[in-house]
LOLUMGU-623348 format. One record per residue (C-alpha): residue in one letter; chain; x, y, z. Coordinates in pm, 1 decimal, decimal comma, padded with zeros to 6 digits. Layout:
LOLUMGU-623348
dovo code = A&unit = A&px = X&py = Y&pz = Z
...
***
This chain:
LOLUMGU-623348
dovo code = X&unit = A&px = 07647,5&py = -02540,4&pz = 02341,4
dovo code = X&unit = A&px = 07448,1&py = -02445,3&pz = 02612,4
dovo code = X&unit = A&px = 07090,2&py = -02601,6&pz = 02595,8
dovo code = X&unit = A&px = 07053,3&py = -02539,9&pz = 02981,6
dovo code = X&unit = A&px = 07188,6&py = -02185,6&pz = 02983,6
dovo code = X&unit = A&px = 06951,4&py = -01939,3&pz = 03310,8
dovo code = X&unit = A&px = 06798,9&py = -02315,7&pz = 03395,6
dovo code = X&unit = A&px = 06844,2&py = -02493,2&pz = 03773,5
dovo code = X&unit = A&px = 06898,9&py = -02886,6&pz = 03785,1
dovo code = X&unit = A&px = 06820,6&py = -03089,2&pz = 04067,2
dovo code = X&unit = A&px = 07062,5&py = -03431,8&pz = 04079,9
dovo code = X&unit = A&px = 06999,3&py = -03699,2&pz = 04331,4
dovo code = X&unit = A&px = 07301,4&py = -03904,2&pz = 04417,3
dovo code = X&unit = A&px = 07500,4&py = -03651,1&pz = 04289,7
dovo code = X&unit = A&px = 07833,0&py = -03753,6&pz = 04478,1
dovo code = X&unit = A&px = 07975,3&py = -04003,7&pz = 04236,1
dovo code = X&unit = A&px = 07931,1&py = -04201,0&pz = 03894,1
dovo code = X&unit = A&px = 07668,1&py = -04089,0&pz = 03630,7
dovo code = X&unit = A&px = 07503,0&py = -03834,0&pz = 03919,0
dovo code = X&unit = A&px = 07851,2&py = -03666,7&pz = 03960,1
dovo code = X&unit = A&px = 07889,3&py = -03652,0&pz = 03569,6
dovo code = X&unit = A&px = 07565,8&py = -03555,9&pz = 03515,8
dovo code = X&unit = A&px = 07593,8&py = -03236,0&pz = 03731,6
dovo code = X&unit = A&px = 07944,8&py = -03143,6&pz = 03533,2
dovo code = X&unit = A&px = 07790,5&py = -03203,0&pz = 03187,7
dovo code = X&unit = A&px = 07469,0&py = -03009,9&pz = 03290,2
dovo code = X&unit = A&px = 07701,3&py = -02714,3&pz = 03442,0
dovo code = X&unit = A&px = 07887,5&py = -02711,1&pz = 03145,7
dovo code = X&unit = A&px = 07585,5&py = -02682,1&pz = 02868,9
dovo code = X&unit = A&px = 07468,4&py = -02334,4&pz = 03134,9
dovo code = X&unit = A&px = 07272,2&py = -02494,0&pz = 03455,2
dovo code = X&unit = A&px = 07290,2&py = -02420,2&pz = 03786,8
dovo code = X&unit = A&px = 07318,9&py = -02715,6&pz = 04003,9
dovo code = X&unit = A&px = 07168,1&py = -02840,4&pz = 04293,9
dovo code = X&unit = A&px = 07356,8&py = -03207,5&pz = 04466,0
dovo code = X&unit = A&px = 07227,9&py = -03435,1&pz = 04654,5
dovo code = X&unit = A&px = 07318,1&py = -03734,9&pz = 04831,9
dovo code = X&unit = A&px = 07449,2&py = -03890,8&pz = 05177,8
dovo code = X&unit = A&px = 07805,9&py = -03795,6&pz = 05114,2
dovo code = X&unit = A&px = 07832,7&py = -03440,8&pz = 05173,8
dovo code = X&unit = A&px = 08200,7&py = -03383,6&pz = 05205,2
dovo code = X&unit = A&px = 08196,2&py = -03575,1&pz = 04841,7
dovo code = X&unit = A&px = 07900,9&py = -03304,1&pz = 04687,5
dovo code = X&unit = A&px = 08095,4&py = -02984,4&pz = 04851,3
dovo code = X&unit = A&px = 08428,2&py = -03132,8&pz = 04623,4
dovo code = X&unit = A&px = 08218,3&py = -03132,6&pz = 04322,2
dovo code = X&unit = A&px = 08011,8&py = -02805,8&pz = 04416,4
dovo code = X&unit = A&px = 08370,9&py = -02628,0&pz = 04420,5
dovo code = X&unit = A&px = 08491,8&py = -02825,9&pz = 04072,8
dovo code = X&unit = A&px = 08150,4&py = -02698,0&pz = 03897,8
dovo code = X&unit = A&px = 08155,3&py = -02339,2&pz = 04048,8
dovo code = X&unit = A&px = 08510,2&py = -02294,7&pz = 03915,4
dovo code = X&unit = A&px = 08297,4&py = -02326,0&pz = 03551,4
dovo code = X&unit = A&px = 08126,3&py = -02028,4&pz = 03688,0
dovo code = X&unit = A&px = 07819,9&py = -02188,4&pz = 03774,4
dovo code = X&unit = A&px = 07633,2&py = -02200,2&pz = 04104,3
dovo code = X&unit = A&px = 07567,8&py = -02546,3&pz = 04298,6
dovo code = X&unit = A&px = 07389,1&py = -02586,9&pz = 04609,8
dovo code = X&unit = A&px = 07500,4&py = -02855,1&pz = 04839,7
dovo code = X&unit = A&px = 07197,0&py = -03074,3&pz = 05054,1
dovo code = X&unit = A&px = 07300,6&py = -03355,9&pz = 05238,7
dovo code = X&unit = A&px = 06967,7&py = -03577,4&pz = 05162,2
dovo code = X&unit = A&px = 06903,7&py = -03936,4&pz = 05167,3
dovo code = X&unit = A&px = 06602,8&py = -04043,7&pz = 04919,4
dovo code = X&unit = A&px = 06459,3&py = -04281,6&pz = 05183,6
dovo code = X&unit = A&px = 06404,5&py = -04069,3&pz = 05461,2
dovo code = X&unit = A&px = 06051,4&py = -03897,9&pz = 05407,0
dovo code = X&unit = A&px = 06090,3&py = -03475,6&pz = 05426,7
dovo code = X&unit = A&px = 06448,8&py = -03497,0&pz = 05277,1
dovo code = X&unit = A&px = 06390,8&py = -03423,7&pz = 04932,3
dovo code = X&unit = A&px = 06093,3&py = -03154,0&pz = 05060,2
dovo code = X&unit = A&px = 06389,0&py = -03000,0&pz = 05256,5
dovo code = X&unit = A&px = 06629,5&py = -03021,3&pz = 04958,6
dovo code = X&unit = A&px = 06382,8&py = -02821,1&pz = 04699,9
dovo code = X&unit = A&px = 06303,9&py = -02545,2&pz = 04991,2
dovo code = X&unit = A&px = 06689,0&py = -02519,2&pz = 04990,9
dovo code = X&unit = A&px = 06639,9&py = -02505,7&pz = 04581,3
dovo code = X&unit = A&px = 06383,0&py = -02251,3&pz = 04541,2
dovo code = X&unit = A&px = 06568,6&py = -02008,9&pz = 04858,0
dovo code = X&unit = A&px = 06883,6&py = -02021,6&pz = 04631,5
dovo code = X&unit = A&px = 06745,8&py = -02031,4&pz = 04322,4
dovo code = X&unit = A&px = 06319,2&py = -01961,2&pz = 04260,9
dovo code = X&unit = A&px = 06280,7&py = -02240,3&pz = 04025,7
dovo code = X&unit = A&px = 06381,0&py = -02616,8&pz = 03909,9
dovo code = X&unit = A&px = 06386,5&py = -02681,2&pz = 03510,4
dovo code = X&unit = A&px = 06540,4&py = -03053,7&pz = 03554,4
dovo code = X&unit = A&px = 06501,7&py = -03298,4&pz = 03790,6
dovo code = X&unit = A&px = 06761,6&py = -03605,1&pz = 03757,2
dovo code = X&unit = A&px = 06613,5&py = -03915,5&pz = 04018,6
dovo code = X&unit = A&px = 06982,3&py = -04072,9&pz = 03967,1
dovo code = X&unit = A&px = 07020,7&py = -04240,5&pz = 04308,4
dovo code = X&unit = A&px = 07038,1&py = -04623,7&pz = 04329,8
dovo code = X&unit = A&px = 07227,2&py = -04916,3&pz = 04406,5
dovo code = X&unit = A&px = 07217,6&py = -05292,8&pz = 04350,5
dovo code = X&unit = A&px = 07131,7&py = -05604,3&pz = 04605,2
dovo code = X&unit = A&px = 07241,6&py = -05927,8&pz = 04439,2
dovo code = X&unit = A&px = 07206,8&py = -06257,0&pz = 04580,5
dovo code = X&unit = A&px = 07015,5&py = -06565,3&pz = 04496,3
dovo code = X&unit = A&px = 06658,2&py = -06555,5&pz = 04603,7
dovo code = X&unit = A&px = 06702,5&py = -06825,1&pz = 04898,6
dovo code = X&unit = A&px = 06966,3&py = -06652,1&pz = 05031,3
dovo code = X&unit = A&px = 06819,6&py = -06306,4&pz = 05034,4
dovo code = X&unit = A&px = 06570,2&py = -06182,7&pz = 05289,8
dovo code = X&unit = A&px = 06257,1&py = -06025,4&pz = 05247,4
dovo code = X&unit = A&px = 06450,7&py = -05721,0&pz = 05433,9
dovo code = X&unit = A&px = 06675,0&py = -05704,9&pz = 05120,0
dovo code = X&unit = A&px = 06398,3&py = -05656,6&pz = 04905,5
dovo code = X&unit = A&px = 06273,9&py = -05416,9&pz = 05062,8
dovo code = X&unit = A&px = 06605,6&py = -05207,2&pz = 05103,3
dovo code = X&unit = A&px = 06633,0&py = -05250,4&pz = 04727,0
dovo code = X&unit = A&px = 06267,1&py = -05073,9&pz = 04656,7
dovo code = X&unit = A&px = 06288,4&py = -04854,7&pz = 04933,6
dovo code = X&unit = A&px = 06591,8&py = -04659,6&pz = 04720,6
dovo code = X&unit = A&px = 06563,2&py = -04726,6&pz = 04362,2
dovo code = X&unit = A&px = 06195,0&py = -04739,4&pz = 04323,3
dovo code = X&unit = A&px = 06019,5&py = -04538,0&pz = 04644,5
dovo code = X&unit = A&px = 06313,4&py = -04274,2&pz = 04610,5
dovo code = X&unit = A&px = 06230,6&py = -04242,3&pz = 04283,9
dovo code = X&unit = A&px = 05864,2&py = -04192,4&pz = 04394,4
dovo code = X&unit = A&px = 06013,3&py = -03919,2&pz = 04638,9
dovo code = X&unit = A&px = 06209,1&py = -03756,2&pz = 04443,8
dovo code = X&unit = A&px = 05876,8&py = -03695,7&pz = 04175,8
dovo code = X&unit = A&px = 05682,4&py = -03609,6&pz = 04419,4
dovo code = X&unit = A&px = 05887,5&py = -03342,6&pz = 04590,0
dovo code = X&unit = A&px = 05962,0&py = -03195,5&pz = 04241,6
dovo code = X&unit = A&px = 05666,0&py = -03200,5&pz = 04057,8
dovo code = X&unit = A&px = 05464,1&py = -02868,8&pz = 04112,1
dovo code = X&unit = A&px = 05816,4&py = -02707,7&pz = 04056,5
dovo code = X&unit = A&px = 05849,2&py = -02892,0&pz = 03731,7
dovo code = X&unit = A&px = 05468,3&py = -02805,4&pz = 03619,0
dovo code = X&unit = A&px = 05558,7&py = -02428,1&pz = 03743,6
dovo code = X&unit = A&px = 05838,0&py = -02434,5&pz = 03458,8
dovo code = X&unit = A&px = 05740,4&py = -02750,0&pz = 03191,4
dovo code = X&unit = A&px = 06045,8&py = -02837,5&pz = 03317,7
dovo code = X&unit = A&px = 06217,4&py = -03205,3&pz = 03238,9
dovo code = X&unit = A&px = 06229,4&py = -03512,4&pz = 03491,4
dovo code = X&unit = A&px = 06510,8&py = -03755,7&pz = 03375,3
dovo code = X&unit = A&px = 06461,9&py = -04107,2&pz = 03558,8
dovo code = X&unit = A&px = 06777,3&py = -04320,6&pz = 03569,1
dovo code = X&unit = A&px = 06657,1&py = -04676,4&pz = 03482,2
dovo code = X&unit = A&px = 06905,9&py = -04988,0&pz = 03359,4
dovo code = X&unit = A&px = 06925,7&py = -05275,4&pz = 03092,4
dovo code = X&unit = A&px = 06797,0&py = -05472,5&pz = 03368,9
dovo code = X&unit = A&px = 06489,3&py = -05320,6&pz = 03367,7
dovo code = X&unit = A&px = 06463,4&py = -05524,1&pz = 03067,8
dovo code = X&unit = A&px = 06682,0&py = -05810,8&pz = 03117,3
dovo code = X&unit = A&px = 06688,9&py = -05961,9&pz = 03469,2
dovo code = X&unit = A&px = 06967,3&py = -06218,9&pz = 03526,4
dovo code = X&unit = A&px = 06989,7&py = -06507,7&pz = 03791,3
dovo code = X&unit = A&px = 07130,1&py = -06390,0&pz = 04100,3
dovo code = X&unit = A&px = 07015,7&py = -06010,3&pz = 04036,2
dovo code = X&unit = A&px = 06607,6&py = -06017,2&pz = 04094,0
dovo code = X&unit = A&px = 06644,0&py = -05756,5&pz = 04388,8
dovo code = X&unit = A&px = 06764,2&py = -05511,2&pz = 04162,6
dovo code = X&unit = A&px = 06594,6&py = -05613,0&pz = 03801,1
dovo code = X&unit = A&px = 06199,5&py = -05587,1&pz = 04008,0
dovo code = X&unit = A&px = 06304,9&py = -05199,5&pz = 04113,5
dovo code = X&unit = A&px = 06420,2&py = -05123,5&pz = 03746,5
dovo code = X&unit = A&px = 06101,4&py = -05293,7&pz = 03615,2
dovo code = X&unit = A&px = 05936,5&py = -05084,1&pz = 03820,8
dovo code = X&unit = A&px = 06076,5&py = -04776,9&pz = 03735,6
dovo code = X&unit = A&px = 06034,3&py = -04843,7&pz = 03389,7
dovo code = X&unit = A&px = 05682,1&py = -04920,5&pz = 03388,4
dovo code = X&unit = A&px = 05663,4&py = -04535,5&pz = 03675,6
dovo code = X&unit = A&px = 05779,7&py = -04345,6&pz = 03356,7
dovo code = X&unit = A&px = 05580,6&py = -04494,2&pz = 03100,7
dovo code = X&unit = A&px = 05348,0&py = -04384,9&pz = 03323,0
dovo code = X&unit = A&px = 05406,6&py = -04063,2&pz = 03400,9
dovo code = X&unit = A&px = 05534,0&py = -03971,9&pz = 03071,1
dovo code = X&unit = A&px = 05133,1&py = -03986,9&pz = 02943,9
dovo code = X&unit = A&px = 05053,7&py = -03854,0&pz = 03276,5
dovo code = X&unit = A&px = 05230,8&py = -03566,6&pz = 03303,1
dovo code = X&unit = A&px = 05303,7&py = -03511,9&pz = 02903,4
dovo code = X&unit = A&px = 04985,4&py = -03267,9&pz = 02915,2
dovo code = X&unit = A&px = 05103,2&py = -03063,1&pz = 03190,7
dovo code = X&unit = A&px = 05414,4&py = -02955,7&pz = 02967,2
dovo code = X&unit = A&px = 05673,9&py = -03196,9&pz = 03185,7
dovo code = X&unit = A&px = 05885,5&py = -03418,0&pz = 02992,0
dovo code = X&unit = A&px = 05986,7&py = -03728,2&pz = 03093,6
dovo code = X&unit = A&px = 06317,7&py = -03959,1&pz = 02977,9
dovo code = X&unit = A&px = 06379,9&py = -04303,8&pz = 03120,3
dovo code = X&unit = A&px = 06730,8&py = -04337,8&pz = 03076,3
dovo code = X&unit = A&px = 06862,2&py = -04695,7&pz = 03041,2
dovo code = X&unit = A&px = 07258,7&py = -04761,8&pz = 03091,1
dovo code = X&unit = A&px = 07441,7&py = -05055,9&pz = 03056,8
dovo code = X&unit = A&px = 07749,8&py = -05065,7&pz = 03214,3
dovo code = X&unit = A&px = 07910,4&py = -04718,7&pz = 03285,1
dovo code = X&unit = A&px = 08183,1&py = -04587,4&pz = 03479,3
dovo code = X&unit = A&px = 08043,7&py = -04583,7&pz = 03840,2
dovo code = X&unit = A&px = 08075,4&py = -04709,2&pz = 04228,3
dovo code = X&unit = A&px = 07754,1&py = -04930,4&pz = 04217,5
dovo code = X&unit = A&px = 07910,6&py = -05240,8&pz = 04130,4
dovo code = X&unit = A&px = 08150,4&py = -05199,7&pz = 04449,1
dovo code = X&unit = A&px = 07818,0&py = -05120,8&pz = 04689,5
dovo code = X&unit = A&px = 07726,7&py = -05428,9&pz = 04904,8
dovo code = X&unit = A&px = 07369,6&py = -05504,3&pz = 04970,4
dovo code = X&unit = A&px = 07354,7&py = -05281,0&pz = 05244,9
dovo code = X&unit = A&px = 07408,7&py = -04963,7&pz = 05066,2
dovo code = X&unit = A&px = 07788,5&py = -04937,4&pz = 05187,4
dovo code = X&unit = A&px = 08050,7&py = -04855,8&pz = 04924,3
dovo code = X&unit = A&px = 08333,6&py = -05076,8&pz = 04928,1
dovo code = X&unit = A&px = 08607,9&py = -04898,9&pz = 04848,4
dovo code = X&unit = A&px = 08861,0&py = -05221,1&pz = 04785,0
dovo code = X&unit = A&px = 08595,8&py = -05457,0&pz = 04596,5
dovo code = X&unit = A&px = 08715,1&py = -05467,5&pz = 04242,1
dovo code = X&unit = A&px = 08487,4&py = -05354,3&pz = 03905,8
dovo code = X&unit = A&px = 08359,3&py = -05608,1&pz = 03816,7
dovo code = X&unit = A&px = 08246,4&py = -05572,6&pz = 03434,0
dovo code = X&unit = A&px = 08434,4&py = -05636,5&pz = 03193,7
dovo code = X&unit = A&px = 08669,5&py = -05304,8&pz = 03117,0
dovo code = X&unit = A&px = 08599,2&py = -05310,8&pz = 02721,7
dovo code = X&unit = A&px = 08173,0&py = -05289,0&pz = 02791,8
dovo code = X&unit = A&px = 08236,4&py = -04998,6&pz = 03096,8
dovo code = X&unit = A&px = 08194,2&py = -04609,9&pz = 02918,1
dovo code = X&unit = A&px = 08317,8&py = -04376,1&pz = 03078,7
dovo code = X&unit = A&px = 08063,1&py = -04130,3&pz = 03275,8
dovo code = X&unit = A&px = 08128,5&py = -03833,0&pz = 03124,5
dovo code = X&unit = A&px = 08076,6&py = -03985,9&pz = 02771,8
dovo code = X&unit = A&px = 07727,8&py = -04128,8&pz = 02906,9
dovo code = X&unit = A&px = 07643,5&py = -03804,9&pz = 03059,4
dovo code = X&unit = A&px = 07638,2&py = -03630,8&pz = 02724,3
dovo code = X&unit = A&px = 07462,7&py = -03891,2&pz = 02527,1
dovo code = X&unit = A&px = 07175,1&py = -03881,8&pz = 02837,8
dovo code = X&unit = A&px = 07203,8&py = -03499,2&pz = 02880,7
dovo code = X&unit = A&px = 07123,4&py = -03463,8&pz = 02477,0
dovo code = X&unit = A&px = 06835,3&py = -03666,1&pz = 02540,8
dovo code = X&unit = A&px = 06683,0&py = -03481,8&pz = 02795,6
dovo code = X&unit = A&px = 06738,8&py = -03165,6&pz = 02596,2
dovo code = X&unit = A&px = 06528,7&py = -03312,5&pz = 02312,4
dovo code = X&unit = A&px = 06273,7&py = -03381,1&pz = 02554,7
dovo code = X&unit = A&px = 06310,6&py = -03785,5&pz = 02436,1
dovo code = X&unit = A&px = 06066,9&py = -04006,8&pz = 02589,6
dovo code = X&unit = A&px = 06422,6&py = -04305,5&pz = 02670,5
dovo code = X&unit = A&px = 06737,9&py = -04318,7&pz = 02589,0
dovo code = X&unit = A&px = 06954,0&py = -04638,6&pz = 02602,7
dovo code = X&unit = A&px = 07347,2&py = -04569,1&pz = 02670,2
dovo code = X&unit = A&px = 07561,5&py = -04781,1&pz = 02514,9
dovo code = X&unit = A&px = 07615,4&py = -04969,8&pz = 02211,8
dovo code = X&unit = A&px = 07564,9&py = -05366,5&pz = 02446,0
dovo code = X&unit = A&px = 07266,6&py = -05184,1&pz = 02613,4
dovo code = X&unit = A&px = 07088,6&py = -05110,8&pz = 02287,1
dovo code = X&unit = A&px = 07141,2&py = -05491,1&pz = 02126,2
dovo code = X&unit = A&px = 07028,5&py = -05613,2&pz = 02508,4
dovo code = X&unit = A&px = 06711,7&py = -05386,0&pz = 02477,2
dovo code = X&unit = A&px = 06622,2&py = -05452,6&pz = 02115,7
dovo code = X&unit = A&px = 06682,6&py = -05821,5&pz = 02167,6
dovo code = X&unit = A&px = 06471,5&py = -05868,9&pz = 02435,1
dovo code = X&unit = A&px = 06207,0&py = -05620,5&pz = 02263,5
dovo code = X&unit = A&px = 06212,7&py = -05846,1&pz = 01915,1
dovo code = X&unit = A&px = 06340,4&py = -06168,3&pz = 02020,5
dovo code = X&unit = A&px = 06331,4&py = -06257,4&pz = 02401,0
dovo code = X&unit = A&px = 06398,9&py = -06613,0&pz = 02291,0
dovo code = X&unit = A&px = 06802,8&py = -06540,9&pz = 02176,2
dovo code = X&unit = A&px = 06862,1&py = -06349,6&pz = 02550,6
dovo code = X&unit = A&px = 06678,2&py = -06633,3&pz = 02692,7
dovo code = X&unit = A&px = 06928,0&py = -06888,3&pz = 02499,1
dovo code = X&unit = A&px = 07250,3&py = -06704,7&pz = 02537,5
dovo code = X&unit = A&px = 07218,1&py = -06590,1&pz = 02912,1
dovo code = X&unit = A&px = 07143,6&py = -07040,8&pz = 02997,0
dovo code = X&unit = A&px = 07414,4&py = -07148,4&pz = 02748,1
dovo code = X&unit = A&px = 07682,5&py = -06902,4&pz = 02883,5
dovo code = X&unit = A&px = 07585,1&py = -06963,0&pz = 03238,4
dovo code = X&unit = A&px = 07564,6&py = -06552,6&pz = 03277,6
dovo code = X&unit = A&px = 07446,1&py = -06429,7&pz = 03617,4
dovo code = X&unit = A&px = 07475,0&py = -06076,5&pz = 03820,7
dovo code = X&unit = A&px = 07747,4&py = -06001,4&pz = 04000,0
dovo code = X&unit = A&px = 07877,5&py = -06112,5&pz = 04337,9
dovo code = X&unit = A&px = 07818,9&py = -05868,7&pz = 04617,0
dovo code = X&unit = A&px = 08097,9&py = -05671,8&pz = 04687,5
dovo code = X&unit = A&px = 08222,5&py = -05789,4&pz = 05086,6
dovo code = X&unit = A&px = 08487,1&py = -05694,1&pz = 05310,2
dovo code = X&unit = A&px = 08838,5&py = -05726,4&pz = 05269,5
***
């Protein structure tokens, strides 16, 4: 089926995990893609996997915190292509820790990526997207409904994001732009083995538990569906939705469970 057939997609962090499979899925329902992120020699692999599909992808080297990248990146868009439809702000990562051994530095990191390269990414893209009532997909998490001791870096810039597209979904929902919040739990993806720096480490282990991980491309479809529909959120897998409707209905039993089992976030991936 191709819901996206003569339309141009813009992915942030495009060079691995749900970013990577995102591009593929949206390639294969008829976009063209445009990939983003700091790992170029990573985007130009995937560029040449999706143009192989007989699609077109434009590669931009573009990091969401430095101010004028993701202005350079849609020049680059409309020279290639005239016009963005979709607008993925997929890139992230996590900073765990607890609080007194985190800096106010790491807090800031944290925001300066998930939450003001969110705000970048929206801001760069949005007269494109009212130019074609196009859709902006914002790539939230379960913790932006459930924080967990040890992970209040990370669960503050999902809140945050969460609360920018409830915004922006009422603000922009006259204009003709739709706007998803997409809420994973744990998928297939490199963020658990990021260290609070921002540096992938490459030897750190997954560490969720392997029945709870789906695998990208599976989430990709279930989020690209969504966006399709124009659907205000959706919430990828079947742990994510009883998290979410739990702590909608009955804060009380996450509460309970998360003291009782002595659950926390991760460890930070380090150096081996």
């Amino acid at each position: 089926m191709n819901r996206f057939a003569g339309q141009v997609a813009l992915i942030t962090g495009a060079s691995a995990g749900i970013g990577a499979a995102l591009a593929r899925e949206l390639a294969r329902q008829g976009a063209d893609v445009v990939l983003l992120a700091r790992r170029q020699e990573r985007l130009t692999a995937l560029a040449a996997e999706i143009e192989r599909q007989h699609r077109r992808a434009l590669v931009v080297a573009a990091d969401v915190t430095v101010d004028g990248d993701l202005e350079r990146a849609v020049d680059a868009a409309h020279t290639a292509f005239g016009k963005l439809d979709v607008v993925v702000a997929n890139a992230g990562f996590g900073v765990v820790g607890p609080i007194e051994r985190l800096t106010l530095d790491d807090y800031r990191r944290q925001f300066e990526t998930n939450v003001f390269g969110v705000l970048r990414t929206v801001r760069a893209t949005l007269a494109a997207l009212k130019a074609t009532r196009g859709r902006l997909a914002i790539i939230g998490s379960v913790a932006g409904y459930i924080a967990s001791p040890g992970g209040s870096p990370y669960a503050m810039s999902k809140f945050a994001v969460r609360g920018l597209a409830d915004a922006l979904r009422l603000e922009l929902g006259p204009a003709g732009v739709a706007v998803t919040l997409v809420t994973p739990g744990y998928v297939e993806s490199e963020i658990r083995r990021v260290d609070n720096t921002g540096v992938f480490r490459e030897a750190a282990p997954e560490s969720a538990p392997a029945f709870l991980v789906m695998p990208a491309d599976r989430a990709a479809r279930q989020i690209v569906r969504a966006v399709a529909r124009r659907r205000g959120e959706v919430v990828v897998t079947a742990h994510g939705k009883v998290g979410v409707f739990l702590q909608r209905h009955a804060p009380w039993i996450i509460a309970a469970t998360m003291r009782a089992a002595g659950l926390k976030a991760r460890p930070e991936p380090v150096r081996r």
